[in-house]
N, C-alpha and C positions, 0 to 999 in steps of 0.2 A: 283352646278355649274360645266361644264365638259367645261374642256381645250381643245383646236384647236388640235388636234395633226400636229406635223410638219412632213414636207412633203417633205423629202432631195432625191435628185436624185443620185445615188451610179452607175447609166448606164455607161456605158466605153464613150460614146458619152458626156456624159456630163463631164467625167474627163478627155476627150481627150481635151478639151479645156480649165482647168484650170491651168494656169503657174506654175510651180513648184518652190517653195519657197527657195528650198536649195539643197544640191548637197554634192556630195562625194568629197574625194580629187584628184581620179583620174578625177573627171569633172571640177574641181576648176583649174587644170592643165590645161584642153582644155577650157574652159573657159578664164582663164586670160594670158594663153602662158607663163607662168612661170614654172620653174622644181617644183619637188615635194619637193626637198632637199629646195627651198628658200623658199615655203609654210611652211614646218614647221618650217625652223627657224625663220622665225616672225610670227610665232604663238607662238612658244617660245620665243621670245623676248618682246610680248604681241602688237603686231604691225596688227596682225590678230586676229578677236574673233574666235573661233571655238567652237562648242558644241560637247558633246561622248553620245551617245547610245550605251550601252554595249562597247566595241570595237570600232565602228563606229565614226569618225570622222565625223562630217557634218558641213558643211559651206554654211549661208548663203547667197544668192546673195547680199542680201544687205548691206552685210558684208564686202565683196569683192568687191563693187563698191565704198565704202566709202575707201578702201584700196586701191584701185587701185585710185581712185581720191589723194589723201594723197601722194602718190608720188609727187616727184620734177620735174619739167617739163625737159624736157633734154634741154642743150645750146649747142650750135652746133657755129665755129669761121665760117665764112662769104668763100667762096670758092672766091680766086681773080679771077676776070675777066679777059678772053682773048681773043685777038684782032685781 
């Protein structure tokens, strides 16, 4: 019995349209408008997951939307009315 062989598309055309799963820190920066210095400290304080490749720091998107969701909503006092 001979197996199907699979039939993966590796064209630029095809990987220009698949979203990118994760991202650097300097994207994770443009991405969420935060400094780099507050990214890593709550990755060090364990408030971000981050993964290493060799050197490489890589962060999820969906890492970073659970993190960014996880924030406290801002309160803001009420600006008095003027007449």
């Amino acid at each position: 019995m001979t197996r199907p062989k699979l039939s993966i598309d590796h064209s630029p055309a095809a990987t220009a349209n698949r979203p990118r799963l994760a991202t650097d820190v300097k994207g994770a920066v443009d991405y969420t408008g935060l400094c780099r210095a507050q990214l890593y400290k709550d990755m060090r304080a364990g408030l971000l997951v981050a993964r290493k490749k060799g050197s490489r720091t890589i962060l999820l998107y969906e890492d970073l939307d659970r993190y960014l969701k996880a924030m406290p909503e801002a309160k803001f006092k009420p600006m008095p009315m003027k007449l």
